[in-house]
N, C-alpha and C positions, 0 to 999 in steps of 0.2 A: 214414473218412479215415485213411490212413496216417501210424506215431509217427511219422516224419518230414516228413511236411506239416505234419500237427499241431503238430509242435516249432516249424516255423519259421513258421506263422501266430501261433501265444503269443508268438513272439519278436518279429515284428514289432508286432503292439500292444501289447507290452507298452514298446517304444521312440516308440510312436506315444502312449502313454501319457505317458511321459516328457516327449517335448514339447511338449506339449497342458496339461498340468495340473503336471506335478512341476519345471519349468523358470521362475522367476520371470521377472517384463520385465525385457528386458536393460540399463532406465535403473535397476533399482531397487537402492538403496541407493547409488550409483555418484559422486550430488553429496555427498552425509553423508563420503562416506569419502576423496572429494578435497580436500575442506574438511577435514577433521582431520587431513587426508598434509600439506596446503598450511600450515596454521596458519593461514591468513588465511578468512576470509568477504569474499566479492569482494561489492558489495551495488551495482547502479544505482541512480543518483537525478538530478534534475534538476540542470541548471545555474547552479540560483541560484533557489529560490523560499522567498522568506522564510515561515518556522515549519512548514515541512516541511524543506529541504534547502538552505542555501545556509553557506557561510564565516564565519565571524565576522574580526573585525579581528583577532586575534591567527593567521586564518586555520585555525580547525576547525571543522569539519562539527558545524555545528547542524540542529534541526525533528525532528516528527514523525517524517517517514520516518528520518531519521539516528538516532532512538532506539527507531525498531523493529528497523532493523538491528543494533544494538550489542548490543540485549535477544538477539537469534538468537545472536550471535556468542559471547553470553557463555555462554548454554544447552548452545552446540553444541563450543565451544573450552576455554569454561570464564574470556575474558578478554572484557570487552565492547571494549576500544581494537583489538583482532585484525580489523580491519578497514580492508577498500580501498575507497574512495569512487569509485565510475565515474561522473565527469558526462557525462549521456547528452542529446540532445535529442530531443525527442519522436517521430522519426520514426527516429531510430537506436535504440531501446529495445527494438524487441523484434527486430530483426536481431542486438544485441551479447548476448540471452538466446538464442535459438536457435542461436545459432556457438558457446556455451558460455564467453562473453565475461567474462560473467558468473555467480555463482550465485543469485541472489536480485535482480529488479524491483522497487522499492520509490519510484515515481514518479510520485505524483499522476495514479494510473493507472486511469480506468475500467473494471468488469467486467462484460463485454459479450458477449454471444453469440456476434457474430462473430467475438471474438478468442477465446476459448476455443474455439472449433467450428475456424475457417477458418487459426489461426495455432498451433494446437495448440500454447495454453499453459493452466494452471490457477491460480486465484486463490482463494489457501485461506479467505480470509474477508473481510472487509470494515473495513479501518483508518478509514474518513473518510468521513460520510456528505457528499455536497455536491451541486452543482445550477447549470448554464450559467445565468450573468447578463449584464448589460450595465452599461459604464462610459461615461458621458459625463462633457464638460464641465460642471459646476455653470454658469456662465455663458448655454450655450445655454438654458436652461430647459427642456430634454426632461424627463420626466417618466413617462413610460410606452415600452413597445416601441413601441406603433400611430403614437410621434409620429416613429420613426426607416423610415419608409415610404423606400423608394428610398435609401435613405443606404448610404455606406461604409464598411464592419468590416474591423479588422483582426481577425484570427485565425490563430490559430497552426498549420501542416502537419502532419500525422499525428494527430490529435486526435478524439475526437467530434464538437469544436465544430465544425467547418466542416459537417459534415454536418446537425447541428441545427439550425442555423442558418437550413442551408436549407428544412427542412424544418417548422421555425416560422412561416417568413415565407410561406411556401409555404400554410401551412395557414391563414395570417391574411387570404389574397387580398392579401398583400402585395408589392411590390422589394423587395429587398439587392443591393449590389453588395460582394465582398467584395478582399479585399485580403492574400491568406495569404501569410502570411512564416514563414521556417525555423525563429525558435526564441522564444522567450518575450522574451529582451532586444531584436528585430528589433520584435516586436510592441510594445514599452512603446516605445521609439523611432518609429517610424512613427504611435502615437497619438498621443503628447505633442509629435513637431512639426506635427499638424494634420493628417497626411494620410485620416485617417479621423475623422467622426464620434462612432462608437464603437466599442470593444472588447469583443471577446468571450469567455471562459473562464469554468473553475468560480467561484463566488461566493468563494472561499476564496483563489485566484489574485488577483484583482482587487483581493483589500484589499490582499496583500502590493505589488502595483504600485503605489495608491495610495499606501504610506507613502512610496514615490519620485516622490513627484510635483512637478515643477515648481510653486511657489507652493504646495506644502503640500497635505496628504491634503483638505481641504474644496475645494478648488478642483474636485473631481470629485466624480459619484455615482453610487452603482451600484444601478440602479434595482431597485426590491423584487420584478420577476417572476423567477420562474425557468422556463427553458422545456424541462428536463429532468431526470431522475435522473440522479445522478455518484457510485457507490459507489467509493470508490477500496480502492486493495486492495493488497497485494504479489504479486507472478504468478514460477511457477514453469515450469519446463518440464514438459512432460506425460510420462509414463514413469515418471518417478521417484516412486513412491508416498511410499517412507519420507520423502524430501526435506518432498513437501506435506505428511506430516502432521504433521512436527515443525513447519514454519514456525504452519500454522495453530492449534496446539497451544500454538503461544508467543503468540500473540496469545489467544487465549482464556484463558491466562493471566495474563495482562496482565488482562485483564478480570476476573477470577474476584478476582481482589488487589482491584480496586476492589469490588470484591461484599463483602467481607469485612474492608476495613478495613486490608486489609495497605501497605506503604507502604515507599516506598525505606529508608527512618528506622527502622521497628520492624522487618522482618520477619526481623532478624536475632535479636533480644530476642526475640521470640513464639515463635522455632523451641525456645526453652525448653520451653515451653509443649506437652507432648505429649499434650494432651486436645484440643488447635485439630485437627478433624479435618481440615477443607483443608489445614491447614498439615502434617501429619504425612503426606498424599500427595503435597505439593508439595516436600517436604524430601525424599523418598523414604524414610519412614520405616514406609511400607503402600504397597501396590499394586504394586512394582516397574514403575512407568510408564516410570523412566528405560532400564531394560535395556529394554521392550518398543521402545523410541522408535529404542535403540543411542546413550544418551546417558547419563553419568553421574549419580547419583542428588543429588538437588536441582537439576536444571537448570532447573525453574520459580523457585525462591529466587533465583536467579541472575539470572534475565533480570528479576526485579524488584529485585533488587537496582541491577542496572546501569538501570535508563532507569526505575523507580516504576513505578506501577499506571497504567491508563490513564487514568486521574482527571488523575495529577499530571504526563503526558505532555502532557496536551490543556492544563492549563493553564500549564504551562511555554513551550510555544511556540506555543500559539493562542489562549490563554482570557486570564485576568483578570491574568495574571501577565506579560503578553505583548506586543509593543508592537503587536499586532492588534488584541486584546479582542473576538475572535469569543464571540458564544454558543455555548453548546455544542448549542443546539439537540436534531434527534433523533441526537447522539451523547452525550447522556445516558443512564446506564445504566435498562434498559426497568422497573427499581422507580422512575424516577424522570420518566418519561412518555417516554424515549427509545427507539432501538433498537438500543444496546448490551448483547447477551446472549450468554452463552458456555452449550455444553453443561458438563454436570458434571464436575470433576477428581475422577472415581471409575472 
């Protein structure tokens, strides 16, 4: 081969090289760094579902999802209030994430193959373990799914649940006739004036409806089967690496605090403490995690700082402290028969 063919074969792979291997995806780093240009963390959540996402009377964003958002915002901004609250309904959620609507899904969100494969988004971990139930009238005496044969559900559009649904009853050589409506306050309305026998959503959903219920939370019940998995999660868009692995990093944080005792209250007073090894890689005082992440160092301290460990998140707006009083179930952490575990902050 002649130096001049030769030259200009090395040259082309070596630019074939380039972009194949030495050229990052072109989402990545790209929400990290619009969010720290913006100052804001834009975060989705539902329109009102109590001890995940809805208002308080003074009108701020309470629940779960509202204080994983605030934990991100505090990690990634350095303030946890640096945040925009997008009330989304269930079927506008992942159109206003893929238009770049928003940067972070945080909405009693199932994580599902389809939607990670077919809607290319990613769900960097698992916030909420939960599980499709059923709400009747206390009054009718239902008692079991088998006794709601041929009966009317309401359920919500865009959701698992209608597909479950169907395919519960389906499985049981059972009828449903269903009744889907646009958005979760459609659905509590269309139950509560009778036009469906029972309602259908995660088990977690249903209480929050119940504490609105006409003649008082016993006037319903939401019977004990569950006829599916509901991991809910936060979802990101797909591309952006660095983005998913900070989010899932703050939740595994969140957790790692409950592993060790750390707590909205001390983990300011322990960071004394430079023998606590979590806490001397969560302060950023080993590892540099923060530079690896493109986050300032203590941004774990931070996001426990701002929303507590996941302990005192779950029981703040869903457990014992909560006017829910869900069990924590298996969102206990997995030393404690649940399956809440987080890989190592090392």
């Amino acid at each position: 081969m002649k130096t001049v063919e030769r030259f200009l074969v090395l040259s082309i792979l070596a630019i074939l090289l380039v972009l194949t291997v030495g050229v990052p995806p072109g989402f990545a780093g790209e929400t990290l760094d619009a969010v720290k240009s913006r100052g804001i963390l834009r975060c989705g959540v539902s329109e009102g579902i109590a001890g995940f996402s809805e208002r308080n009377n003074a009108g701020r964003w309470t629940g779960l999802d509202v204080d994983f958002c605030r934990a991100v915002a505090a990690a990634v901004i350095g303030d946890p209030e640096r945040v925009e609250f997008v009330p989304l309904k269930a079927s506008a959620r992942f159109p206003a994430l893929q238009a770049g609507k928003i940067d972070l899904l945080v909405r009693n969100t199932t994580w599902t193959l389809g939607r990670e494969a077919g809607l290319k988004v990613q769900f960097p971990g698992i916030l909420f373990f939960d599980g499709q139930g059923f709400m009747v009238p206390e009054k009718k005496g239902v008692r079991k799914i088998e006794e709601l044969n041929g009966a009317m559900v309401c359920v919500e559009k865009g959701t698992t649940h209608v597909q479950n649904l169907a395919d519960s009853f389906a499985f049981r050589n059972m009828q449903v006739k269903t009744l889907v409506l646009d958005s979760v306050r459609e659905v509590t309305d269309a139950f509560y004036s009778g036009r469906c026998r029972a309602c259908t959503s995660d088990a977690s959903q249903l209480a929050a409806m119940r504490l609105r219920a006409p003649g008082g939370p016993r006037a319903f019940v939401i019977l004990p089967e569950r006829i599916s998995k509901e991991p809910l999660g936060p979802i990101v868009r797909r591309g952006d690496d660095d983005w998913f692995t900070i989010v899932r990093w703050v939740l595994f944080a969140l957790i790692t605090a409950e592993e060790n005792n750390l707590t909205q209250d001390n983990i300011v007073a322990l960071m004394r403490d430079s023998r606590h090894p979590v806490l001397r890689r969560a302060a950023g005082l080993e590892g540099g995690f923060g530079k690896a992440l493109g986050l300032r160092e203590g941004w774990a301290v931070r996001a426990v700082q701002a929303a507590g460990n996941y302990g005192e998140m779950f029981d703040r707006n869903l457990g014992r402290s909560s006017a829910l009083q869900l069990d924590r179930g298996p969102n206990r952490l997995w030393t404690r028969g649940g399956l809440m575990y987080a890989p190592p902050l090392r």
